[in-house]
VEXGU-850056 format. One record per residue (C-alpha): residue in three letters; x negated, y, z; residue number from 1. Coordinates in nm, 4 decimals. Each point is the difference from the previous one (the first is absolute). Layout:
REM residues N
(node 'ala', (X, Y, Z), NUM)
...
//
This chain:
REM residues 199
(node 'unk', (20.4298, -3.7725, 19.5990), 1)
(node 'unk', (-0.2431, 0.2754, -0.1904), 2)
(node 'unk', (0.0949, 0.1963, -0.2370), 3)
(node 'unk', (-0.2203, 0.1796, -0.3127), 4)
(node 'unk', (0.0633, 0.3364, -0.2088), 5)
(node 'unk', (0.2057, 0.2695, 0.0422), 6)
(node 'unk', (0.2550, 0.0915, 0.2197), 7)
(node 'unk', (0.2505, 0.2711, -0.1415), 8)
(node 'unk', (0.2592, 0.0640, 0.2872), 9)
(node 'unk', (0.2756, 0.2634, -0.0992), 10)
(node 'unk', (0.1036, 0.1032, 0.3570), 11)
(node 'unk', (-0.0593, -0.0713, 0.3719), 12)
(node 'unk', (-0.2674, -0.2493, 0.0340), 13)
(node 'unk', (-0.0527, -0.2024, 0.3477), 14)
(node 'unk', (-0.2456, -0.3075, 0.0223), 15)
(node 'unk', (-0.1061, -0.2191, 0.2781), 16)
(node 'unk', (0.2711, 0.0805, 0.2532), 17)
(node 'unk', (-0.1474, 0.4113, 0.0034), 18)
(node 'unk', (-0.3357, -0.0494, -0.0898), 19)
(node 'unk', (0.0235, 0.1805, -0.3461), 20)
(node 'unk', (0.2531, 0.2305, -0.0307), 21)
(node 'unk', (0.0637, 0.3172, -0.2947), 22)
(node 'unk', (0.2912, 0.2592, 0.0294), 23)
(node 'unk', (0.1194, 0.0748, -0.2812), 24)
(node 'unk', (0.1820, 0.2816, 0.1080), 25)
(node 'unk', (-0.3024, 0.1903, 0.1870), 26)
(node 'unk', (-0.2705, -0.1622, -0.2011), 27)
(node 'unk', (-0.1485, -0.1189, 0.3141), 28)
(node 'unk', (-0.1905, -0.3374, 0.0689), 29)
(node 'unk', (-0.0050, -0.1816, 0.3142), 30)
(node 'unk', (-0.2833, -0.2637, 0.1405), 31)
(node 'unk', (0.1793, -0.2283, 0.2907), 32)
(node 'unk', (0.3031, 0.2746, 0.0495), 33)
(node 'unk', (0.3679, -0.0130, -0.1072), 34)
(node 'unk', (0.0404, 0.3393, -0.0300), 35)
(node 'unk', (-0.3309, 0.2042, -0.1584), 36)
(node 'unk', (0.0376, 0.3809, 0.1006), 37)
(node 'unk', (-0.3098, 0.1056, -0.1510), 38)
(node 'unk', (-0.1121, -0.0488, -0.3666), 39)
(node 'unk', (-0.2535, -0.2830, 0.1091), 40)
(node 'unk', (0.1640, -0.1171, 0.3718), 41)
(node 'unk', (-0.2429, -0.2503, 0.1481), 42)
(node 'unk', (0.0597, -0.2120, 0.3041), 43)
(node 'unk', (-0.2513, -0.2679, 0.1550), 44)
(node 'unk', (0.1799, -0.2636, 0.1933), 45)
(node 'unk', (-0.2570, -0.0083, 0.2750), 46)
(node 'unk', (-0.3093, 0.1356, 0.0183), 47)
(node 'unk', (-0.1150, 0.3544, -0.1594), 48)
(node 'unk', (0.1056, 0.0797, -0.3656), 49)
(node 'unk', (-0.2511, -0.0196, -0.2425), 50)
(node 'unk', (-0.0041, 0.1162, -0.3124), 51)
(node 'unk', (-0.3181, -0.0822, -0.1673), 52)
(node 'unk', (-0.1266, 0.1234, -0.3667), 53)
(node 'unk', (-0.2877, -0.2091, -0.1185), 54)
(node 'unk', (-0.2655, 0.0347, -0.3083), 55)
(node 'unk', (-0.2363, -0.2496, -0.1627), 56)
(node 'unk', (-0.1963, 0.2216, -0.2638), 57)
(node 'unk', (0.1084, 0.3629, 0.1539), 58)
(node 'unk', (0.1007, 0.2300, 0.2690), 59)
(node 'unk', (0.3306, -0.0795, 0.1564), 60)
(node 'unk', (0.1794, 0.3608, -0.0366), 61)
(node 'unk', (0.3847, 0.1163, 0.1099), 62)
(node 'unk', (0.0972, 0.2564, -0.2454), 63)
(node 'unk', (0.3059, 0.2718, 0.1220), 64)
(node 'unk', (0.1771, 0.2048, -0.2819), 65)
(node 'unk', (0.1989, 0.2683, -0.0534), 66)
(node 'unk', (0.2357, 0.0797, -0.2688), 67)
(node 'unk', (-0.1923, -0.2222, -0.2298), 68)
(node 'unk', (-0.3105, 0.1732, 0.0829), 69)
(node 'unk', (-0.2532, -0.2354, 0.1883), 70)
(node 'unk', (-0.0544, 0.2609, 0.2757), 71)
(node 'unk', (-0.2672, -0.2151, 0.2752), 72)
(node 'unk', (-0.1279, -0.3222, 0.0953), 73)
(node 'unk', (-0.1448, -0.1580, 0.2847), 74)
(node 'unk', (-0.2893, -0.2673, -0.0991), 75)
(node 'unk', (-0.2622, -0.1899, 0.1635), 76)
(node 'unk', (-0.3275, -0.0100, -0.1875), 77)
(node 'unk', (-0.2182, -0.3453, 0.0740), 78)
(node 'unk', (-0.3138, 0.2015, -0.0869), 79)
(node 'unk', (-0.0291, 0.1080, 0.3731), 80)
(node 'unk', (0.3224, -0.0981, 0.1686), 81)
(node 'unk', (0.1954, 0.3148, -0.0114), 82)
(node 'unk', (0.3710, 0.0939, 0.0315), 83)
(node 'unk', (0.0078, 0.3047, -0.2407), 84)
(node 'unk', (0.2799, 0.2636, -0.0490), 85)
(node 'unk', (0.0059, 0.1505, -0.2720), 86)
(node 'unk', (0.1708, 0.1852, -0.3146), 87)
(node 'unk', (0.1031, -0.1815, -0.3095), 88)
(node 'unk', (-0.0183, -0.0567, -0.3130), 89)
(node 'unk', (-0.2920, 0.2924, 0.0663), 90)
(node 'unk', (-0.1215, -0.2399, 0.2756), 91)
(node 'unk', (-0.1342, 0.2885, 0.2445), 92)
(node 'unk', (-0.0560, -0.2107, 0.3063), 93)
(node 'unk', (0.1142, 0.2884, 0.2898), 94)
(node 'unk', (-0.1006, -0.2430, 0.2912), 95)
(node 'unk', (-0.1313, -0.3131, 0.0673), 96)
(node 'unk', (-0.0717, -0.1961, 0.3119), 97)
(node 'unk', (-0.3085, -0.1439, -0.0702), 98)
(node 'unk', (-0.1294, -0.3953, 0.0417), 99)
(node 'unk', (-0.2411, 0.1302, 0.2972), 100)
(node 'unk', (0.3187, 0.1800, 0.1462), 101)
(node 'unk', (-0.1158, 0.3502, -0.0897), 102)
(node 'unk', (0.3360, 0.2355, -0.0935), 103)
(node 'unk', (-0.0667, 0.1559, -0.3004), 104)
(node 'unk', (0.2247, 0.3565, -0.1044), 105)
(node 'unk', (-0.1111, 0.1087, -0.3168), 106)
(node 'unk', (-0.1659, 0.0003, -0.3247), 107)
(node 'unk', (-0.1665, -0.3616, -0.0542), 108)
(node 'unk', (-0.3156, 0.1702, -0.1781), 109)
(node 'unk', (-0.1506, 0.0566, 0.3938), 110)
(node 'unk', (-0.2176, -0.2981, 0.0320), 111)
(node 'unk', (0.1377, -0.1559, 0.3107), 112)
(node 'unk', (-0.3229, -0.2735, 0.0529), 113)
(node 'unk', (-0.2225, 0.2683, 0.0751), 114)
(node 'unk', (0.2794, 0.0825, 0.2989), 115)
(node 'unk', (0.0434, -0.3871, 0.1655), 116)
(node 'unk', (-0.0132, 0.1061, 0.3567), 117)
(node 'unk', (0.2653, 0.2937, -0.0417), 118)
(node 'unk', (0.3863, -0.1152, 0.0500), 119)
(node 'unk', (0.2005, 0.3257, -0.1213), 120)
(node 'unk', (-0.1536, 0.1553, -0.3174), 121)
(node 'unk', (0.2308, 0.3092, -0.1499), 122)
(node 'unk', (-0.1697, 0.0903, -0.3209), 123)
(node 'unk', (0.0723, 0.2949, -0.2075), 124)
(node 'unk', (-0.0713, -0.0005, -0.3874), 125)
(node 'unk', (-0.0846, 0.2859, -0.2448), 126)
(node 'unk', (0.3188, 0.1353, -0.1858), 127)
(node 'unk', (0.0674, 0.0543, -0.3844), 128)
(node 'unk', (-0.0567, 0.3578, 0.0530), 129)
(node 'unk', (-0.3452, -0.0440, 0.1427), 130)
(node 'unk', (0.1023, 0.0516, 0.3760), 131)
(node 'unk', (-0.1364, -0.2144, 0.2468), 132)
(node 'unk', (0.2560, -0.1319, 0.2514), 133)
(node 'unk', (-0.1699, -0.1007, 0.3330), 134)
(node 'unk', (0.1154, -0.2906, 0.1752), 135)
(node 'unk', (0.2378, 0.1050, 0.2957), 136)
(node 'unk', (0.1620, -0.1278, 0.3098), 137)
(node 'unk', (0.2946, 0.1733, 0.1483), 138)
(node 'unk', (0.1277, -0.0438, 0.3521), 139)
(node 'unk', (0.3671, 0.1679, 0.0554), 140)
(node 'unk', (0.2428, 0.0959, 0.2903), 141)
(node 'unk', (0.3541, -0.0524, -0.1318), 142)
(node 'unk', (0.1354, 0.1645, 0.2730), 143)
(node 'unk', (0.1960, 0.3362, -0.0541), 144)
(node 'unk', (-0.1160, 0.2968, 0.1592), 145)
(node 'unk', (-0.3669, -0.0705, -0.0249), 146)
(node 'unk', (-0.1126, 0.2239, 0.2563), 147)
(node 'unk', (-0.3648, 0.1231, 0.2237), 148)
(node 'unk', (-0.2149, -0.2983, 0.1555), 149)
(node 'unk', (0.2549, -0.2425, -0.2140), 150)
(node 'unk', (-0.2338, -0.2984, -0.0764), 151)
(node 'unk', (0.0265, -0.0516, -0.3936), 152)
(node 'unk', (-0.2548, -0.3191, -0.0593), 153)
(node 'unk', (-0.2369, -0.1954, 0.1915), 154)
(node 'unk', (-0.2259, -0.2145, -0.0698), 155)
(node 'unk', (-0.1669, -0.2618, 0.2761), 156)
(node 'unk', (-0.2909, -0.2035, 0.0530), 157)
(node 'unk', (0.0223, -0.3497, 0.1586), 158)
(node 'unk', (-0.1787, -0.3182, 0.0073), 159)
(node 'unk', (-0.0261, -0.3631, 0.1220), 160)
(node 'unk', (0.3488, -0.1059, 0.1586), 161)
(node 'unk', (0.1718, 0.3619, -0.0874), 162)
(node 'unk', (-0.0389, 0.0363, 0.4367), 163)
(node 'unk', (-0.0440, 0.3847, -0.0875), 164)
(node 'unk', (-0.0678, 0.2880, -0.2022), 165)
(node 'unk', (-0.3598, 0.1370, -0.0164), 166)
(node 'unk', (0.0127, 0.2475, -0.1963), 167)
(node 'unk', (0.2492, 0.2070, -0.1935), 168)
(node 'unk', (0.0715, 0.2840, -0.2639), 169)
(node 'unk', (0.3052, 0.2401, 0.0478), 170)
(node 'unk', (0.1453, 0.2634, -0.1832), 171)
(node 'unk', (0.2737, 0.2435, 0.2043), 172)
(node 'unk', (0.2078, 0.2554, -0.1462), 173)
(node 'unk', (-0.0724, 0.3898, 0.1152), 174)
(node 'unk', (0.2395, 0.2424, 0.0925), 175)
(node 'unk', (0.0455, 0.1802, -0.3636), 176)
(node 'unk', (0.0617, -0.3230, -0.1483), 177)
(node 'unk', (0.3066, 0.0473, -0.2749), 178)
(node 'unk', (0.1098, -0.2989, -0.1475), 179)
(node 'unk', (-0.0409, -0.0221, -0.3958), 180)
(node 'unk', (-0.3446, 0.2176, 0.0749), 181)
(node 'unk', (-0.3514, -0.1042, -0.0499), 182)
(node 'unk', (-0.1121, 0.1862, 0.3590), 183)
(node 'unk', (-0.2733, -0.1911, 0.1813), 184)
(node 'unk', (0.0500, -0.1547, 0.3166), 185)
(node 'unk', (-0.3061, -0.1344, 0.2839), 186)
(node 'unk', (-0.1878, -0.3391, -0.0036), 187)
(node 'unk', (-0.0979, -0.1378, 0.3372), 188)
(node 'unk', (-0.2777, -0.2779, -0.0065), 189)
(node 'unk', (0.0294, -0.1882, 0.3220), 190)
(node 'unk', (-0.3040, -0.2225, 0.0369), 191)
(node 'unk', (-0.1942, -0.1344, 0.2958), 192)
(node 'unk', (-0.3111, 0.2198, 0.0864), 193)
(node 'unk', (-0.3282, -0.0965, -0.0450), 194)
(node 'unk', (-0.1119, -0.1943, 0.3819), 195)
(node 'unk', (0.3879, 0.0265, 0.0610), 196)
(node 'unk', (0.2468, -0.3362, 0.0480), 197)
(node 'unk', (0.3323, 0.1930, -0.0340), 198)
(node 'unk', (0.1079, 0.2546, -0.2534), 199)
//
């Protein structure tokens, strides 16, 4: 039979043999499992799990909060297909992966159509204060004892079937490296020569 109106259930709730289930002692909710251990517990009886949000008029958004404070949200905006990160209720967007698959870490004022072919842009913004903060990319060594000719970042060149590396960029630590300091350490460019068919 159907059924139309409310539904005001003062404790455990179970329908469909486990297909909707509430705790009422954990506040949790379970999709398809007896036994919810996370606030929203969903389980797909075959197949991948799904969990779709959908929008006629807008953009679908998931909203995350914090001690009542509405702290980010992910959203995807239909104007050009984008899966944007971002801050909320200020709605900074902080990075973005764009409908023509360019990454995007940044401010959203850079105007990303004049930069189609690029894949990774980190863009920097101009602070409050009137400092300009340039986009950067860091490459680390987590390792302890950092120490000279340890490789700290790399960055390689490769095309068609990823059969090799052509080209690449890497930075080494020198022998008066001290962790926590700003000392500069060598960048080797190994390319192939002019004429030349190895490196």
């Amino acid at each position: 039979g159907g059924f139309t109106g409310s539904l005001d259930v003062d404790g455990d709730f179970n329908a469909a043999n486990d297909l909707l289930v509430t705790n009422l002692s954990n506040a949790r909710v379970g999709i398809n499992i007896d036994a919810p251990t996370r606030t929203l517990d969903v389980v797909a009886p075959t197949g991948n799990c799904v969990i779709a949000a959908r929008s006629t008029l807008g953009d679908p958004r998931l909203y995350m909060e914090c001690s009542g404070v509405n702290a980010a949200q992910i959203s995807y905006q239909r104007n050009d297909a984008s899966l944007v990160f971002g801050n909320n209720p200020s709605n900074v967007e902080r990075m973005s992966l764009r409908g023509n698959g360019c990454l995007l870490i940044g401010d959203l004022t850079y105007d990303v159509a004049q930069q189609n072919t690029a894949k990774l842009i980190i863009n920097g913004n101009t602070a409050g204060n009137g400092n300009t903060q340039q986009g950067e990319l860091l490459l680390h060594n987590g390792a302890t004892g950092v120490g000279d000719g340890y490789g700290l970042g790399q960055i390689s060149f490769s095309g068609d079937s990823f059969a090799g590396i052509v080209g690449k960029i890497r930075g080494f630590a020198t022998g008066d490296f001290v962790d926590g300091s700003s000392t500069p350490g060598r960048l080797i460019f190994e390319t192939t020569p002019s004429g030349s068919t190895s490196s």
